[in-house]
N, C-alpha and C positions, 0 to 999 in steps of 0.2 A: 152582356156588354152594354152600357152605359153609350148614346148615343154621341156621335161629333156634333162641336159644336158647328154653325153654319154663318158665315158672317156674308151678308146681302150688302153690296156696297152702291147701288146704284138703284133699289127696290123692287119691285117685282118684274122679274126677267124672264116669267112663263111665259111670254107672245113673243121673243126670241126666235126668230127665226132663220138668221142670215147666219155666215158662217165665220166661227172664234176660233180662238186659240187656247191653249191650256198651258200653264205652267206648273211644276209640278216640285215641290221642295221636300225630298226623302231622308227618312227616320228609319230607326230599326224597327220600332213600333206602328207610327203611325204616316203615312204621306198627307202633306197639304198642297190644294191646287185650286189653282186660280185662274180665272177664266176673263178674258178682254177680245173686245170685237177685232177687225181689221183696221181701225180708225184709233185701236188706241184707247178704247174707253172700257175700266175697267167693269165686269159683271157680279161677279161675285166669289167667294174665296169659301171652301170649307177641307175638315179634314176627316179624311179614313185610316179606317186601321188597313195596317199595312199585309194583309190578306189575300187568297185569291176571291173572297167574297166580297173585301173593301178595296181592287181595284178594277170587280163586276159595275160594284155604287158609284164609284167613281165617275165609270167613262159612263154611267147610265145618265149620273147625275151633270156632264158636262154637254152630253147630247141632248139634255132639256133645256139648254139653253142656249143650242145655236148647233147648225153642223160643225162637227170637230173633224176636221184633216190634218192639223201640226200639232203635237204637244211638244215643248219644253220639259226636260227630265234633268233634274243632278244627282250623279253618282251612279251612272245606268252601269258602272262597272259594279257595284258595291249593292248600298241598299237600294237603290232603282234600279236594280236587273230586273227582279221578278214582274215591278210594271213593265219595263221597255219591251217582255219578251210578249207582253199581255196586251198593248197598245199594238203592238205590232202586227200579233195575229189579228188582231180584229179590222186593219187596214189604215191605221196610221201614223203619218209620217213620224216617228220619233227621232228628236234633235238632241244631240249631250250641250248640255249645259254649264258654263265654268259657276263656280260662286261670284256674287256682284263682286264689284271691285270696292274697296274699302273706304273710296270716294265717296261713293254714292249711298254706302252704308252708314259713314259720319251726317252725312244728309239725310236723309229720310230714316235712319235708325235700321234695328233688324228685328224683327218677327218673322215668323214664318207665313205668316198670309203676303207683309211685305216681301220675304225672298221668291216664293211661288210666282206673283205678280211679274217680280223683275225676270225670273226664265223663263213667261210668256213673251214680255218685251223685248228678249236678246232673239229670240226666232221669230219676231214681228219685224223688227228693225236690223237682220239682216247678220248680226254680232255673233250668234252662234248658227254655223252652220255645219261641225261636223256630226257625218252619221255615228250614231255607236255601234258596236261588233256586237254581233247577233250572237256571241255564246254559247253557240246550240252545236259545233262538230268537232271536227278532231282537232280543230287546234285548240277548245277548250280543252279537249279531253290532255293535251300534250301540255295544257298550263297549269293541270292540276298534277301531274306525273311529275314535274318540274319542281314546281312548289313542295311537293310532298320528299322528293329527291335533295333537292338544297339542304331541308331541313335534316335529313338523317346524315347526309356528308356533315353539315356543322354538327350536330350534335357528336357524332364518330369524332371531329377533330376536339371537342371538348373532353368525349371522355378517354380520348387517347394522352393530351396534356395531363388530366388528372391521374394517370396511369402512371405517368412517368413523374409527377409531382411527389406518388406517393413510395414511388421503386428508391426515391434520394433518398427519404428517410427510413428505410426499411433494414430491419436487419441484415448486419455484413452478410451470414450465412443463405440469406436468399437473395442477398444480391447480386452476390458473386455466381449465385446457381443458373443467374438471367444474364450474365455478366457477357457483353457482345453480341446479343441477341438486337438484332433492328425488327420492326418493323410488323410484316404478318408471324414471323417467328417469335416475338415477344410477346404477339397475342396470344398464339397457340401455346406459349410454355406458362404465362399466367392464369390460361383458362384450363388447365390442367391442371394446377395448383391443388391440393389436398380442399376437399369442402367441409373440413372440421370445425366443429360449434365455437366459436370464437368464446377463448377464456382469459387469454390477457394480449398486450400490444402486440407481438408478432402474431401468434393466428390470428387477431383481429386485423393485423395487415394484408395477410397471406387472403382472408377472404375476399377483406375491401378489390383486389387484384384482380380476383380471378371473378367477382362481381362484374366489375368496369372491362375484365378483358372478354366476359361474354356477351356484353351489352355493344362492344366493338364488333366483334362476330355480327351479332344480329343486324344493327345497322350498315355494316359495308354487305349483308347478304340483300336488304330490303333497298341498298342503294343501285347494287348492282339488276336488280328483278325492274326496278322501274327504268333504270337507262334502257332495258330493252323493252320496256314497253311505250319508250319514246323511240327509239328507233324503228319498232317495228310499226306504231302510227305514220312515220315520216314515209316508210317503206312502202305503205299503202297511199297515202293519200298524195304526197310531194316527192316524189323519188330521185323529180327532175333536181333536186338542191343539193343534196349528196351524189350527183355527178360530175357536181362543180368541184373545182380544184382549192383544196383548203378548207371546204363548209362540212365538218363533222356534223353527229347529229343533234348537241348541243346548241350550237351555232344556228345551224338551220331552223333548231326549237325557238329560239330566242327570236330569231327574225319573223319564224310566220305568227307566233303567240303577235308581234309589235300589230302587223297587217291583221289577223284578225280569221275569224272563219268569213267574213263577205269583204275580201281584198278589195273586188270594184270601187268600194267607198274612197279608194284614195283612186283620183281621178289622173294623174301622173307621176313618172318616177319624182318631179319634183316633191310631191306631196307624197310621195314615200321618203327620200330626205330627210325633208323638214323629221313625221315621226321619229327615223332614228339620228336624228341631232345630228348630221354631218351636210347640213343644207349650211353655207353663210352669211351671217344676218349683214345687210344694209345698216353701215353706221358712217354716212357721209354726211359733210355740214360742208356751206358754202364753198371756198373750190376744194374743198378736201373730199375724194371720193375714195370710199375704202369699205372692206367686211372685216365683221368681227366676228370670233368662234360663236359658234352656237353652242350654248350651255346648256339647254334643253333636247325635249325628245325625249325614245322612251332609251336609257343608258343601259338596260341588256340589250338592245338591239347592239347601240353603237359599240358596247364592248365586242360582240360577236362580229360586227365589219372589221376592228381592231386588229382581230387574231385572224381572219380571214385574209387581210392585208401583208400581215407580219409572216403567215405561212407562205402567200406565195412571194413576197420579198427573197424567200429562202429557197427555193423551187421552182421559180418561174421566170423562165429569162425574159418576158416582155416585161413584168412587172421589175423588176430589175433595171431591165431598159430604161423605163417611162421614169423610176427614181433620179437613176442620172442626167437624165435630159433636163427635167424641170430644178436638179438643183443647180446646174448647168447653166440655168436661165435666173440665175438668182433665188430661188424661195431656199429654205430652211430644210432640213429632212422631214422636222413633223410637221410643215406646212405641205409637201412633198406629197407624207400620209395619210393629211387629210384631203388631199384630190384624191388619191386612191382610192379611200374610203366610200368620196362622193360618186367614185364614178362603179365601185362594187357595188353601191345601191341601186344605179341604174342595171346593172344586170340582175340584179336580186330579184329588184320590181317585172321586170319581162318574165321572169318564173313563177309566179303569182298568181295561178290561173286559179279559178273555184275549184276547192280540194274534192275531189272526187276518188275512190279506188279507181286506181291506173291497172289495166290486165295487161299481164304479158309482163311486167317487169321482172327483174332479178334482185330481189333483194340486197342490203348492203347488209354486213355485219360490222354492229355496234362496236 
């Protein structure tokens, strides 16, 4: 491998001795990171391959020029996980980093040694301070079950459309043979179908069917296998959240994936909130004081508060109660649902504890 290049911004920085910061601008290939005292002046900027060997170079090379305790990382969900998990172990503090603002980008332009520089400046000056999620337990494990889950549902609803796109134009005689069939029954009578070497338009229909009706099989079996292995993660480590009224274990997935495997980092239910976008933002000007929806946050949490709401609206006579009251007082219904929403997070956030296996519980079934 062909060496990074090294760009010295301020010249020779071996008698460095006091302590900097790091910012860090991540690639699929390569991270660039840049180094600036506590005063603000910057040291010098290079890049590594994006390695477990080139982010050894890295903190080696950021420790010869000063003690490093904060870096700046963007993307520590994406391609700056593998540093954040690697700065971490080795003892320090890792900050997520937004991309500059496109301000400051028309200003000073964008390269990567410039963006590096400015995620050391946003955790110098205070701009970025949240922690990122450590990705290492079961709520990773319950956001790749998730992910992996979504994916075979969409796919199952595609090729059940194409299923039924191709039964319209299919000869009368096998149409009629499917003819009132919904559902898992029109899977099972298509994936039955004769598996004869297609010779002309109808057996080549008749396969096309019984193709797409076993490829539904298999995805509703591979969707069904990972819902219980999201359930049976939640069963072990949060059990306390599916004893609540209305949080299936979808719901529950979505909320602790938002919070994270190190919940602490949100330091109250406010700032659990804000995350799932049902905090309201401050939009007052002179005597007009008022909030505005929040359109942010991460939107599978807030959808899971949604349906957390709307269940016990339908089951729960305090929440029932607490609707009438406040429409009672003038707000709206769905201004109504969003206090409900805001006030499910604060109990969400009290169940939050560091996911550990819980002994002694009784399992829920998915």
């Amino acid at each position: 491998m062909t060496s990074m290049p090294e760009v010295r911004l301020d010249g020779d920085t071996s008698q460095h001795t006091e302590q900097v910061i790091v910012g860090v601008d991540t690639h699929k290939d390569t991270h660039v990171a840049a180094v600036i005292t506590l005063v603000g002046v910057p040291v010098a900027s290079r890049a590594f391959p994006a390695t477990a060997a080139g982010y050894r170079r890295l903190l080696t090379w950021a420790s010869s020029l000063g003690a490093v305790r904060r870096a700046g990382v963007e993307g520590t969900g994406s391609y700056g996980a593998g540093l954040t998990g690697y700065l971490r172990r080795e003892g320090i503090a890792v900050v997520e980093v937004n991309r500059p603002d496109r301000a400051a980008r028309r200003r000073r332009g964008k390269t990567d040694p410039v963006d590096a520089e400015a995620a050391a400046r946003a955790v110098l000056d205070g701009r970025a301070t949240v922690t990122p999620k450590t990705a290492d337990g079961p709520v990773e494990m319950l956001r790749m079950f998730r992910l992996a889950r979504a994916s075979a549902v969409k796919s199952r609803t595609q090729a059940t459309n194409q299923l039924r796109a191709v039964l319209v134009g299919a000869d009368p005689a096998l149409r009629e043979a499917v003819s009132g069939l919904t559902g898992a029954a029109l899977v099972r009578a298509c994936a039955s179908l004769p598996a004869a070497q297609p010779r002309n338009v109808a057996t080549a229909t008749a396969y096309t069917l019984r193709c797409l009706a076993q490829r539904i099989g298999q995805l509703t079996t591979q969707a069904r296998d990972l819902q219980r292995q999201i359930t049976a993660v939640i069963n072990t480590h949060a059990p306390q959240l599916l004893h609540r009224r209305g949080v299936g274990p979808d719901s529950a997935a979505a909320l602790l994936i938002a919070a994270g495997d190190n919940p602490d980092r949100l330091h109250s239910d406010a700032s659990f909130a804000a995350l799932c976008g049902v905090s309201p933002i401050q939009a007052s000007s002179g005597k007009t004081t008022r909030h505005r929806l929040n359109r942010g946050g991460d939107r599978q949490a807030n959808a899971a508060l949604y349906r957390i709401a709307f269940t016990r609206l339908r089951c729960d006579p305090r929440t029932r109660s607490y609707l009438a009251r406040r429409t009672t007082q003038g707000k709206t219904r769905r201004e109504a649902i969003r206090c409900i929403k805001r006030y499910l997070a604060r109990e969400i956030y009290r169940l939050l504890q560091p996911l550990t296996p819980q002994a002694g519980t009784t399992p829920r079934a998915g």
